[in-house]
OpenMM code with the backbone's topology and positions (N, CA, C; nanometers):
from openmm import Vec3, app, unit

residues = "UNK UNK UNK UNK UNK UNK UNK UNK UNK UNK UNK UNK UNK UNK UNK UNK UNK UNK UNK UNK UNK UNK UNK UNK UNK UNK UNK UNK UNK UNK UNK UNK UNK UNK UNK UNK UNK UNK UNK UNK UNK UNK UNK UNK UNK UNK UNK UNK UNK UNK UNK UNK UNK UNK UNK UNK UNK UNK UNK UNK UNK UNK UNK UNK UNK UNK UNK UNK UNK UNK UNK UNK UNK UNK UNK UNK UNK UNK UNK UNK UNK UNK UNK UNK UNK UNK UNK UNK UNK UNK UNK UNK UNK UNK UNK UNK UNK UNK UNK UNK UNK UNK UNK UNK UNK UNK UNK UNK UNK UNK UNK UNK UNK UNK UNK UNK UNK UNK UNK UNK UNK UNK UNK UNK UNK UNK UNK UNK UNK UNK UNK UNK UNK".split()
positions = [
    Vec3(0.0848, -0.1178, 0.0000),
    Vec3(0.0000, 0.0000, 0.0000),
    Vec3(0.0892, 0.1239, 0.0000),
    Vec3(0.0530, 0.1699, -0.0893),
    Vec3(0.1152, 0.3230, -0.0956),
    Vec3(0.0774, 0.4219, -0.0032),
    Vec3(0.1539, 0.5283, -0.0103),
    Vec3(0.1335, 0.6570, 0.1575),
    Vec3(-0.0151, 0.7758, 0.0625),
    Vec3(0.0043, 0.7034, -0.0562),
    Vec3(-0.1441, 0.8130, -0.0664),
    Vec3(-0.2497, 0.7097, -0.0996),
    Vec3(-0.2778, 0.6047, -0.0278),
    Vec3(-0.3515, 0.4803, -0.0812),
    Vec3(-0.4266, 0.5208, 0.0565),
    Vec3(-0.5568, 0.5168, 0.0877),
    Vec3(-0.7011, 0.5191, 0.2301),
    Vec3(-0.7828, 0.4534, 0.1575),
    Vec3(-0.8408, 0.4074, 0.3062),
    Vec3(-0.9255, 0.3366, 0.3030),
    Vec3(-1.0421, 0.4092, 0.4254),
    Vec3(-1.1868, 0.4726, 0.3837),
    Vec3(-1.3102, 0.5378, 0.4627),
    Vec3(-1.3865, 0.3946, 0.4944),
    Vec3(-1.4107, 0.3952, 0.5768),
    Vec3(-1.4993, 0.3108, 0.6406),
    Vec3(-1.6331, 0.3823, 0.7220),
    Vec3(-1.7636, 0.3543, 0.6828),
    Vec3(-1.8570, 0.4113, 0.7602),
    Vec3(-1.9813, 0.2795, 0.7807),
    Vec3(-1.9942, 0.2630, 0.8933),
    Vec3(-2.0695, 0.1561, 0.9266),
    Vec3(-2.0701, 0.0706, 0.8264),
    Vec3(-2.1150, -0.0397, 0.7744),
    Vec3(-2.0914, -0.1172, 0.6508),
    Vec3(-2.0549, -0.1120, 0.5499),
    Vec3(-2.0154, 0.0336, 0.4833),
    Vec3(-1.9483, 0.0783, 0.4097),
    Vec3(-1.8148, 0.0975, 0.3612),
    Vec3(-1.7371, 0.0087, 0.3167),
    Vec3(-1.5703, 0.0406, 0.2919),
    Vec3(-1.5039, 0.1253, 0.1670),
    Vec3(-1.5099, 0.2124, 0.1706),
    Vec3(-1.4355, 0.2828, 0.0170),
    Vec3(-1.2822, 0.2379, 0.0293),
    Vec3(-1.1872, 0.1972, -0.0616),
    Vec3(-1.0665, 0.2412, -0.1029),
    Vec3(-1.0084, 0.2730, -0.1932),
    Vec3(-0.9316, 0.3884, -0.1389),
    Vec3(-0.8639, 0.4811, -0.2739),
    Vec3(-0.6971, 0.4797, -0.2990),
    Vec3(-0.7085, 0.3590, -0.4312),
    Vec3(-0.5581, 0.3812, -0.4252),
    Vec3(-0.5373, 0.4721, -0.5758),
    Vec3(-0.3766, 0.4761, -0.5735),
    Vec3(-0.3011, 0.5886, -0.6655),
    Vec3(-0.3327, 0.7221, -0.6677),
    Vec3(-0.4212, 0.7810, -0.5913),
    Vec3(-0.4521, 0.9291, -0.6089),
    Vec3(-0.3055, 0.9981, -0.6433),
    Vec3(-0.2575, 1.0243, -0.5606),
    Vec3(-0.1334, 1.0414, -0.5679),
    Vec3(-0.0850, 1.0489, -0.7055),
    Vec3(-0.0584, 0.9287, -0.7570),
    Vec3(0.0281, 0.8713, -0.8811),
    Vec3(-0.0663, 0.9581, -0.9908),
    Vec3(-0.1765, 0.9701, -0.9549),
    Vec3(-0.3072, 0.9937, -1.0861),
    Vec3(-0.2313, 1.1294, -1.1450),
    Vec3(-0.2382, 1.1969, -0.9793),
    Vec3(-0.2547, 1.3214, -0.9691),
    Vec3(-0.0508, 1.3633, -1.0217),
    Vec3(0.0064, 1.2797, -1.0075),
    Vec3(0.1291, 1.3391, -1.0408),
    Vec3(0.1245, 1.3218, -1.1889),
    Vec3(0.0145, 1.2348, -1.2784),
    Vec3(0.0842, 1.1680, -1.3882),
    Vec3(-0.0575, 1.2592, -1.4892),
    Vec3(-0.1401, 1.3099, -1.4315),
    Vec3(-0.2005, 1.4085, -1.5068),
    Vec3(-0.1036, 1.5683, -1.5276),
    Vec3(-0.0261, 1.5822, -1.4294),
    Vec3(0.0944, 1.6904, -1.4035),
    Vec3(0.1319, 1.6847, -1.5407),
    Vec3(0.1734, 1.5905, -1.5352),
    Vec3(0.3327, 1.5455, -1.5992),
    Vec3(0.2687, 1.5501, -1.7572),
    Vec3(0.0859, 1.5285, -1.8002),
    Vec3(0.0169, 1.5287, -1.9506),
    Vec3(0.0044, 1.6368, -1.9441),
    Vec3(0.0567, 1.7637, -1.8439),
    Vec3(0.0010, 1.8647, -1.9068),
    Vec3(-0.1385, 1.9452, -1.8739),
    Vec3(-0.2038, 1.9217, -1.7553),
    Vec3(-0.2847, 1.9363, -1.6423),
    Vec3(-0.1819, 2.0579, -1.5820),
    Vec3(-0.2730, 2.1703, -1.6002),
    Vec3(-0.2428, 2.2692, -1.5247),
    Vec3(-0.2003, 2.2747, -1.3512),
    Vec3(-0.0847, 2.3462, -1.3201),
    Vec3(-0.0633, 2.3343, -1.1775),
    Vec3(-0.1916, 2.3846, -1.1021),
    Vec3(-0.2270, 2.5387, -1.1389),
    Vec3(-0.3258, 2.6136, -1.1397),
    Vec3(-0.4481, 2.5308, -1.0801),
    Vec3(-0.5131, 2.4507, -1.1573),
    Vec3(-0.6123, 2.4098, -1.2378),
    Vec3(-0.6344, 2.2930, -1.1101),
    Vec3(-0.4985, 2.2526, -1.0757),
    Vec3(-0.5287, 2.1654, -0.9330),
    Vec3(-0.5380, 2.1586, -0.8174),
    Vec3(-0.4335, 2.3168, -0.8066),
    Vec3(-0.4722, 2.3760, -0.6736),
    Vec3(-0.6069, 2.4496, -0.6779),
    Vec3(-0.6783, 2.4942, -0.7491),
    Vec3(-0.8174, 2.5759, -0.7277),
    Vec3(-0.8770, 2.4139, -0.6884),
    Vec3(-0.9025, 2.3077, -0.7747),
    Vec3(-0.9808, 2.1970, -0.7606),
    Vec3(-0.9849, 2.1459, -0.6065),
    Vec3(-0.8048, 2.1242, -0.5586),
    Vec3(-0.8024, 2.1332, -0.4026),
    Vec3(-0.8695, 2.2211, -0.3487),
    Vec3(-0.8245, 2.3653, -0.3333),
    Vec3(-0.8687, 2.4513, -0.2399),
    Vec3(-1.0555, 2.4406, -0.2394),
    Vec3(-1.1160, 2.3861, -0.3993),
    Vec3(-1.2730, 2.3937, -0.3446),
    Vec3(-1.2501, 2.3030, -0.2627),
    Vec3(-1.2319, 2.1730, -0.2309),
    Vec3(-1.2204, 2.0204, -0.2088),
    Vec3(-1.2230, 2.0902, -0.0480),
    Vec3(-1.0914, 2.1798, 0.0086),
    Vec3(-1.1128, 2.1918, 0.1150),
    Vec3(-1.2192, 2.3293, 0.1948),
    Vec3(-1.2928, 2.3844, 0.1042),
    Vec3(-1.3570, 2.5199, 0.1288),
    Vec3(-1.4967, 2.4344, 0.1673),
    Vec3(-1.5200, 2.2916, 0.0721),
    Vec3(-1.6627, 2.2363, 0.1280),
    Vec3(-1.6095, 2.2342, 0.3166),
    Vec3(-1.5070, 2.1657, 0.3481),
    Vec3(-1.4946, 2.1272, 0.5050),
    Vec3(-1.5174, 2.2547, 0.5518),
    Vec3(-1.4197, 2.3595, 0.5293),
    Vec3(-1.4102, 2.4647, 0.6318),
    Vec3(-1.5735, 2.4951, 0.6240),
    Vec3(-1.6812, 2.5063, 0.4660),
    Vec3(-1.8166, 2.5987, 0.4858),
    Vec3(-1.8800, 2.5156, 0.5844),
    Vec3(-1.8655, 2.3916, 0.6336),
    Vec3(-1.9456, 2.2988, 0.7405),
    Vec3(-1.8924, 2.2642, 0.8611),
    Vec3(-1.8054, 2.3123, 0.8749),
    Vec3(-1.7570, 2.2953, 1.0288),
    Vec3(-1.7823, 2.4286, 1.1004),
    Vec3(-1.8029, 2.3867, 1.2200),
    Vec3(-1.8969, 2.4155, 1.3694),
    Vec3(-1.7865, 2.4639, 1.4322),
    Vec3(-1.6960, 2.5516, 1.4675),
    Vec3(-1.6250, 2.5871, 1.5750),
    Vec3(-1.7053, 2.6368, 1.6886),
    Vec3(-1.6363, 2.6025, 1.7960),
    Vec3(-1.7059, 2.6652, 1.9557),
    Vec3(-1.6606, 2.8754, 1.9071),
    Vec3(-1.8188, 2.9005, 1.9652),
    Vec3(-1.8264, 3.0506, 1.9145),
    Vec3(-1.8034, 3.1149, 2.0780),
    Vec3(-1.7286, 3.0744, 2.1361),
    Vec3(-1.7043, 3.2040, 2.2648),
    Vec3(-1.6941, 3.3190, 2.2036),
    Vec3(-1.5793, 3.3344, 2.1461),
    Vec3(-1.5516, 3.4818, 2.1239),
    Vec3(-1.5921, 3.5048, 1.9659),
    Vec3(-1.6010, 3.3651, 1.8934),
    Vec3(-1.5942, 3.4035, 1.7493),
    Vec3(-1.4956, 3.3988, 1.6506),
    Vec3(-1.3719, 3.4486, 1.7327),
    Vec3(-1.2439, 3.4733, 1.6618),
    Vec3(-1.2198, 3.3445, 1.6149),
    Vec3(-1.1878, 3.1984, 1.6684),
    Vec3(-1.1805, 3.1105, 1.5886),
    Vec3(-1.2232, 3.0807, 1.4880),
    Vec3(-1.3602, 3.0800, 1.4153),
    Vec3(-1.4101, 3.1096, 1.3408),
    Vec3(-1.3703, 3.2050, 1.2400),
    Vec3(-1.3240, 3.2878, 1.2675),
    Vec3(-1.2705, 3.3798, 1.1593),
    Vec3(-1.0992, 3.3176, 1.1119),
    Vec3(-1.0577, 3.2389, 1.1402),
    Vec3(-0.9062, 3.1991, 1.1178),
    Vec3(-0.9235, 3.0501, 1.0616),
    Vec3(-1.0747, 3.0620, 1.0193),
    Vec3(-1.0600, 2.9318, 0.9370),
    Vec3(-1.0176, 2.9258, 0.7692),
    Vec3(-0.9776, 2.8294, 0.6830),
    Vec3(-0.9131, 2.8674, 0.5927),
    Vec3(-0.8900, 2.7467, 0.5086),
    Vec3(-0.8918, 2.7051, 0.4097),
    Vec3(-0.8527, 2.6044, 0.2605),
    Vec3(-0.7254, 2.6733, 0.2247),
    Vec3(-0.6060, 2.5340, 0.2079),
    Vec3(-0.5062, 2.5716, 0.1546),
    Vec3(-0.5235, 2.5719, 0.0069),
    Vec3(-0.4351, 2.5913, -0.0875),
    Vec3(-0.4290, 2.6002, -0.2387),
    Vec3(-0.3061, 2.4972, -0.2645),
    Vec3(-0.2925, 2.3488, -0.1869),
    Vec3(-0.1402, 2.2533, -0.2663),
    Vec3(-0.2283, 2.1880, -0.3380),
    Vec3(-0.1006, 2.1667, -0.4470),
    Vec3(-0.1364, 2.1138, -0.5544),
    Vec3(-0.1768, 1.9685, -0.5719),
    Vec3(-0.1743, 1.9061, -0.4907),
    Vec3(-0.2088, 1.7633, -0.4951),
    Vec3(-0.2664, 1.6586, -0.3443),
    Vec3(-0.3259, 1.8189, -0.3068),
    Vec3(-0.3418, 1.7842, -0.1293),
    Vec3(-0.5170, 1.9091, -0.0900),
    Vec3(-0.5646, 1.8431, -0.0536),
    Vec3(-0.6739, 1.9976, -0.0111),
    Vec3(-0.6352, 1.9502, 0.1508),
    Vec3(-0.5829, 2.1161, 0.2082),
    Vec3(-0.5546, 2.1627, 0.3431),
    Vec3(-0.6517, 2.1955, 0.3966),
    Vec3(-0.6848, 2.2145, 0.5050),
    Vec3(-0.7463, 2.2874, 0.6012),
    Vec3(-0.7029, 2.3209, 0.7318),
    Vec3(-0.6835, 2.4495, 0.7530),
    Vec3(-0.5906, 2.5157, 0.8372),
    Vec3(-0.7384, 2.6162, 0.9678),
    Vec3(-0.6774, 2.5857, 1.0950),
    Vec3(-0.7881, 2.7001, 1.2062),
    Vec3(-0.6799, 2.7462, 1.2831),
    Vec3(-0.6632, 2.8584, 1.3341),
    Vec3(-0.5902, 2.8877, 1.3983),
    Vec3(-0.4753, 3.0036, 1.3307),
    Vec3(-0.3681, 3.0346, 1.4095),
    Vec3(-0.2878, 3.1155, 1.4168),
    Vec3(-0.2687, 3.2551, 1.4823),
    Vec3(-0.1939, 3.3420, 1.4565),
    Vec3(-0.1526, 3.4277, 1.5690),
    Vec3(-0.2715, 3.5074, 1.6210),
    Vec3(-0.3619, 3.5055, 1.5721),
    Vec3(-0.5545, 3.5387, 1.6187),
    Vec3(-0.6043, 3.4198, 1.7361),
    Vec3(-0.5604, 3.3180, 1.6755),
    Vec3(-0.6293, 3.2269, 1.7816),
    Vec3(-0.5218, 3.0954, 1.7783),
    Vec3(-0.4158, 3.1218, 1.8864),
    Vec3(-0.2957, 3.0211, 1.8525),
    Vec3(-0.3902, 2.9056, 1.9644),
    Vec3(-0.4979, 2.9514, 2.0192),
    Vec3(-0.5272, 2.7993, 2.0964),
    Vec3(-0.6239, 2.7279, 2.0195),
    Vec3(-0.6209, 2.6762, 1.8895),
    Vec3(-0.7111, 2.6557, 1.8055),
    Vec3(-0.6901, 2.4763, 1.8261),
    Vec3(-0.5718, 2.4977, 1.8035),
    Vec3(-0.5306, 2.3026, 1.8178),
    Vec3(-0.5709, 2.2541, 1.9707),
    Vec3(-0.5900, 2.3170, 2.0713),
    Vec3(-0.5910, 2.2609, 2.2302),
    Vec3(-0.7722, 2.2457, 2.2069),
    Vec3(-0.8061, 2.3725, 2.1425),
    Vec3(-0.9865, 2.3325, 2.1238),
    Vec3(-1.0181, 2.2077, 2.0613),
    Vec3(-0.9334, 2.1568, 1.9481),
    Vec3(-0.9911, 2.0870, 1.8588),
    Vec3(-0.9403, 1.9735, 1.9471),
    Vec3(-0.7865, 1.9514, 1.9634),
    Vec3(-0.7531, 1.8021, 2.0577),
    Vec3(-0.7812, 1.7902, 2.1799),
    Vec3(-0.7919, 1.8987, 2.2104),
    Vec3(-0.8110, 1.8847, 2.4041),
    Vec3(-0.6630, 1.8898, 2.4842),
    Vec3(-0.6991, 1.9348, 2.5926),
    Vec3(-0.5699, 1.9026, 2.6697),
    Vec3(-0.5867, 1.8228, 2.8225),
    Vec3(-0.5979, 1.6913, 2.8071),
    Vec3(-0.6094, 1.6310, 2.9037),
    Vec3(-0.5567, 1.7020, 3.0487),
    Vec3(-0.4459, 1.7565, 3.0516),
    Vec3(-0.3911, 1.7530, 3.1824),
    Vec3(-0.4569, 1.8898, 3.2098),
    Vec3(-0.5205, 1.9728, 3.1297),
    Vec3(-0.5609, 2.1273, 3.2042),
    Vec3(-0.7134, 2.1122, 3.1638),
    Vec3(-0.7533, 1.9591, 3.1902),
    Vec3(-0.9459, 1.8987, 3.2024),
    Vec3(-1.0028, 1.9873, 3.0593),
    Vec3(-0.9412, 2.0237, 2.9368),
    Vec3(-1.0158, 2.0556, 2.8632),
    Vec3(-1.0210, 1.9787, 2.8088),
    Vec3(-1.1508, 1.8970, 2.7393),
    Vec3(-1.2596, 1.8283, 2.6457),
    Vec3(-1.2126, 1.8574, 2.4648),
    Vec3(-1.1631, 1.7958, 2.4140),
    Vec3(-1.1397, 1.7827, 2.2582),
    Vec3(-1.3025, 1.8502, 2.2366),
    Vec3(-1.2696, 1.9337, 2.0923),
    Vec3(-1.4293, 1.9438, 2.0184),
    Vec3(-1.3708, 1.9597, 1.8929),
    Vec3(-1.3461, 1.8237, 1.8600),
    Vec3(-1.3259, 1.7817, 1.7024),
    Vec3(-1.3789, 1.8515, 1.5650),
    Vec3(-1.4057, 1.9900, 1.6105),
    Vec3(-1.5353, 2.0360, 1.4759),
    Vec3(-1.4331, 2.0783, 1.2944),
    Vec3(-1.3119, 2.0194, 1.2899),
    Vec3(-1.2681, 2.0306, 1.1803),
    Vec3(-1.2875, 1.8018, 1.0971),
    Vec3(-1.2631, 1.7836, 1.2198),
    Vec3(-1.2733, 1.6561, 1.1754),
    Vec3(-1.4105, 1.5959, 1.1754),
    Vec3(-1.4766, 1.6267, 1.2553),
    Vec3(-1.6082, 1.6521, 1.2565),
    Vec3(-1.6725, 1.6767, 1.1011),
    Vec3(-1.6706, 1.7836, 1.0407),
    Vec3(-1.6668, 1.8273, 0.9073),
    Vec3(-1.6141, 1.8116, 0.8140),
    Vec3(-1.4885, 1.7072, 0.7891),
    Vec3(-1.4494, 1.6071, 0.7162),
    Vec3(-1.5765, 1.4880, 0.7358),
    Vec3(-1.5754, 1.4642, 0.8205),
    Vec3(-1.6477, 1.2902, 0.7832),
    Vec3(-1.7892, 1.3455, 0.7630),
    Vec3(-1.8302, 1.4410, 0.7862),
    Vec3(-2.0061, 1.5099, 0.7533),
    Vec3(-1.9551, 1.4802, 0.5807),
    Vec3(-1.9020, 1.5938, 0.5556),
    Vec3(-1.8550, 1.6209, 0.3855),
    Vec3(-1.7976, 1.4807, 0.3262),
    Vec3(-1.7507, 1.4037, 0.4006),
    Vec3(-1.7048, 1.3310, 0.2502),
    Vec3(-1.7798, 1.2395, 0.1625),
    Vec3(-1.8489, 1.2609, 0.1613),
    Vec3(-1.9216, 1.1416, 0.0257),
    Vec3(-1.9297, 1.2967, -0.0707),
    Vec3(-1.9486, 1.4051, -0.0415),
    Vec3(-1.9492, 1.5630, -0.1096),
    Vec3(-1.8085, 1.5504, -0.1584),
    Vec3(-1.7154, 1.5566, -0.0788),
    Vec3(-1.5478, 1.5551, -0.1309),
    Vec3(-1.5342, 1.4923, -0.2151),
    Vec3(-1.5353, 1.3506, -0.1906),
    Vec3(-1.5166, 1.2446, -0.3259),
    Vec3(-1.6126, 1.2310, -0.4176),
    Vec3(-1.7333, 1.3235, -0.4349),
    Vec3(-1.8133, 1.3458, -0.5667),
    Vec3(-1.7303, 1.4510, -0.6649),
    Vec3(-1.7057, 1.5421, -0.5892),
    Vec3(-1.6369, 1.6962, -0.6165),
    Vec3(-1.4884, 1.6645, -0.6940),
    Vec3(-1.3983, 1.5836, -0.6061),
    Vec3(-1.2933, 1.5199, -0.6480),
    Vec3(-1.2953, 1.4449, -0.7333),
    Vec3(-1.4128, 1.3363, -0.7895),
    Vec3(-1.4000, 1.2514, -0.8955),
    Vec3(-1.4859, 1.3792, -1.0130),
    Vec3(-1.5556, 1.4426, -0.9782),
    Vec3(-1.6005, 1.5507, -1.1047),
    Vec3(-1.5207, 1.6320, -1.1903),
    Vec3(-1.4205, 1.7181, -1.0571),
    Vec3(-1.3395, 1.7752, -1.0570),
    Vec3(-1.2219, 1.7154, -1.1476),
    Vec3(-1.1820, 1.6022, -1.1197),
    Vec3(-1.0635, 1.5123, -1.1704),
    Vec3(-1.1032, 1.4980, -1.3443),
    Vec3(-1.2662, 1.4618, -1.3071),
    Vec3(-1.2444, 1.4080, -1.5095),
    Vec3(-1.2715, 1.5168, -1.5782),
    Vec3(-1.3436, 1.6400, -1.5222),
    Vec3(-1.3375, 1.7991, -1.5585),
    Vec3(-1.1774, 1.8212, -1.6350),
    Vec3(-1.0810, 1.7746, -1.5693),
    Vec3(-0.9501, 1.8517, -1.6072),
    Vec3(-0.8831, 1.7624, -1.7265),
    Vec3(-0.9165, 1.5748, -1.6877),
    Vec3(-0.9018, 1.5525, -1.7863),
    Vec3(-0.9436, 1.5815, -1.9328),
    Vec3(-1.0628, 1.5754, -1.9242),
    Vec3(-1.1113, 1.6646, -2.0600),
    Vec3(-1.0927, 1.7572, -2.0903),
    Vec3(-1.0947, 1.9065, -2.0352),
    Vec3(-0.9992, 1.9994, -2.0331),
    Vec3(-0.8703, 2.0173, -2.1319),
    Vec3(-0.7950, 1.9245, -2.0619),
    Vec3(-0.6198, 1.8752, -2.1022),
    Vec3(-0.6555, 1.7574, -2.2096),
    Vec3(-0.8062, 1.7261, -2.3029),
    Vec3(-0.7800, 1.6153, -2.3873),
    Vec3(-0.6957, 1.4852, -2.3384),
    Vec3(-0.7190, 1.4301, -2.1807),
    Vec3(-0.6601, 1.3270, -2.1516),
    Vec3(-0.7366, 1.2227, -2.1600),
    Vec3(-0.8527, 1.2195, -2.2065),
    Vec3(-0.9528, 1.0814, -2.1752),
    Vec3(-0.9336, 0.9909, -2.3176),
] * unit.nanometer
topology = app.Topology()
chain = topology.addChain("A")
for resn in residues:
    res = topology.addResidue(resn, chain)
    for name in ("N", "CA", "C"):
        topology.addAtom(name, app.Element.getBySymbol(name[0]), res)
Protein backbone atom coordinates (compact mmCIF):
# COMPACT_ATOMS: atom_id res chain seq x y z
CA UNK A 1 0.00 0.00 0.00
CA UNK A 2 1.15 3.23 -0.96
CA UNK A 3 1.33 6.57 1.57
CA UNK A 4 -1.44 8.13 -0.66
CA UNK A 5 -3.52 4.80 -0.81
CA UNK A 6 -7.01 5.19 2.30
CA UNK A 7 -9.25 3.37 3.03
CA UNK A 8 -13.10 5.38 4.63
CA UNK A 9 -14.99 3.11 6.41
CA UNK A 10 -18.57 4.11 7.60
CA UNK A 11 -20.69 1.56 9.27
CA UNK A 12 -20.91 -1.17 6.51
CA UNK A 13 -19.48 0.78 4.10
CA UNK A 14 -15.70 0.41 2.92
CA UNK A 15 -14.35 2.83 0.17
CA UNK A 16 -10.66 2.41 -1.03
CA UNK A 17 -8.64 4.81 -2.74
CA UNK A 18 -5.58 3.81 -4.25
CA UNK A 19 -3.01 5.89 -6.66
CA UNK A 20 -4.52 9.29 -6.09
CA UNK A 21 -1.33 10.41 -5.68
CA UNK A 22 0.28 8.71 -8.81
CA UNK A 23 -3.07 9.94 -10.86
CA UNK A 24 -2.55 13.21 -9.69
CA UNK A 25 1.29 13.39 -10.41
CA UNK A 26 0.84 11.68 -13.88
CA UNK A 27 -2.00 14.08 -15.07
CA UNK A 28 0.94 16.90 -14.03
CA UNK A 29 3.33 15.45 -15.99
CA UNK A 30 0.17 15.29 -19.51
CA UNK A 31 0.01 18.65 -19.07
CA UNK A 32 -2.85 19.36 -16.42
CA UNK A 33 -2.43 22.69 -15.25
CA UNK A 34 -0.63 23.34 -11.78
CA UNK A 35 -3.26 26.14 -11.40
CA UNK A 36 -6.12 24.10 -12.38
CA UNK A 37 -5.29 21.65 -9.33
CA UNK A 38 -4.72 23.76 -6.74
CA UNK A 39 -8.17 25.76 -7.28
CA UNK A 40 -9.81 21.97 -7.61
CA UNK A 41 -8.02 21.33 -4.03
CA UNK A 42 -8.69 24.51 -2.40
CA UNK A 43 -12.73 23.94 -3.45
CA UNK A 44 -12.20 20.20 -2.09
CA UNK A 45 -11.13 21.92 1.15
CA UNK A 46 -13.57 25.20 1.29
CA UNK A 47 -16.63 22.36 1.28
CA UNK A 48 -14.95 21.27 5.05
CA UNK A 49 -14.10 24.65 6.32
CA UNK A 50 -18.17 25.99 4.86
CA UNK A 51 -19.46 22.99 7.41
CA UNK A 52 -17.57 22.95 10.29
CA UNK A 53 -18.97 24.16 13.69
CA UNK A 54 -16.25 25.87 15.75
CA UNK A 55 -17.06 26.65 19.56
CA UNK A 56 -18.26 30.51 19.14
CA UNK A 57 -17.04 32.04 22.65
CA UNK A 58 -15.52 34.82 21.24
CA UNK A 59 -15.94 34.03 17.49
CA UNK A 60 -12.44 34.73 16.62
CA UNK A 61 -11.80 31.10 15.89
CA UNK A 62 -14.10 31.10 13.41
CA UNK A 63 -12.71 33.80 11.59
CA UNK A 64 -9.06 31.99 11.18
CA UNK A 65 -10.60 29.32 9.37
CA UNK A 66 -9.13 28.67 5.93
CA UNK A 67 -8.53 26.04 2.61
CA UNK A 68 -5.06 25.72 1.55
CA UNK A 69 -4.29 26.00 -2.39
CA UNK A 70 -1.40 22.53 -2.66
CA UNK A 71 -1.36 21.14 -5.54
CA UNK A 72 -2.09 17.63 -4.95
CA UNK A 73 -3.42 17.84 -1.29
CA UNK A 74 -6.74 19.98 -0.11
CA UNK A 75 -5.55 21.63 3.43
CA UNK A 76 -7.46 22.87 6.01
CA UNK A 77 -5.91 25.16 8.37
CA UNK A 78 -7.88 27.00 12.06
CA UNK A 79 -5.90 28.88 13.98
CA UNK A 80 -2.88 31.15 14.17
CA UNK A 81 -1.53 34.28 15.69
CA UNK A 82 -5.55 35.39 16.19
CA UNK A 83 -6.29 32.27 17.82
CA UNK A 84 -2.96 30.21 18.52
CA UNK A 85 -5.27 27.99 20.96
CA UNK A 86 -7.11 26.56 18.06
CA UNK A 87 -5.31 23.03 18.18
CA UNK A 88 -5.91 22.61 22.30
CA UNK A 89 -9.86 23.32 21.24
CA UNK A 90 -9.91 20.87 18.59
CA UNK A 91 -7.53 18.02 20.58
CA UNK A 92 -8.11 18.85 24.04
CA UNK A 93 -5.70 19.03 26.70
CA UNK A 94 -6.09 16.31 29.04
CA UNK A 95 -3.91 17.53 31.82
CA UNK A 96 -5.61 21.27 32.04
CA UNK A 97 -9.46 18.99 32.02
CA UNK A 98 -10.16 20.56 28.63
CA UNK A 99 -12.60 18.28 26.46
CA UNK A 100 -11.40 17.83 22.58
CA UNK A 101 -14.29 19.44 20.18
CA UNK A 102 -13.26 17.82 17.02
CA UNK A 103 -15.35 20.36 14.76
CA UNK A 104 -12.68 20.31 11.80
CA UNK A 105 -12.73 16.56 11.75
CA UNK A 106 -16.08 16.52 12.57
CA UNK A 107 -16.67 18.27 9.07
CA UNK A 108 -14.49 16.07 7.16
CA UNK A 109 -16.48 12.90 7.83
CA UNK A 110 -20.06 15.10 7.53
CA UNK A 111 -18.55 16.21 3.85
CA UNK A 112 -17.05 13.31 2.50
CA UNK A 113 -19.22 11.42 0.26
CA UNK A 114 -19.49 15.63 -1.10
CA UNK A 115 -15.48 15.55 -1.31
CA UNK A 116 -15.17 12.45 -3.26
CA UNK A 117 -18.13 13.46 -5.67
CA UNK A 118 -16.37 16.96 -6.17
CA UNK A 119 -12.93 15.20 -6.48
CA UNK A 120 -14.00 12.51 -8.96
CA UNK A 121 -16.01 15.51 -11.05
CA UNK A 122 -13.40 17.75 -10.57
CA UNK A 123 -10.63 15.12 -11.70
CA UNK A 124 -12.44 14.08 -15.09
CA UNK A 125 -13.38 17.99 -15.58
CA UNK A 126 -9.50 18.52 -16.07
CA UNK A 127 -9.02 15.53 -17.86
CA UNK A 128 -11.11 16.65 -20.60
CA UNK A 129 -9.99 19.99 -20.33
CA UNK A 130 -6.20 18.75 -21.02
CA UNK A 131 -7.80 16.15 -23.87
CA UNK A 132 -6.60 13.27 -21.52
CA UNK A 133 -9.53 10.81 -21.75
Amino acid sequence: MAADDFTITSGDVRLRVEGLGRTLRDMSKAGADAEDMKDLMHSLGLLVVNASQPPTDSGTLATTLRAGRGKTKAVVRAGGARAKYAGVIHYGWPARNIEPQPFLSDALNKTRPQILKALNDGLGDLLKKHDLT
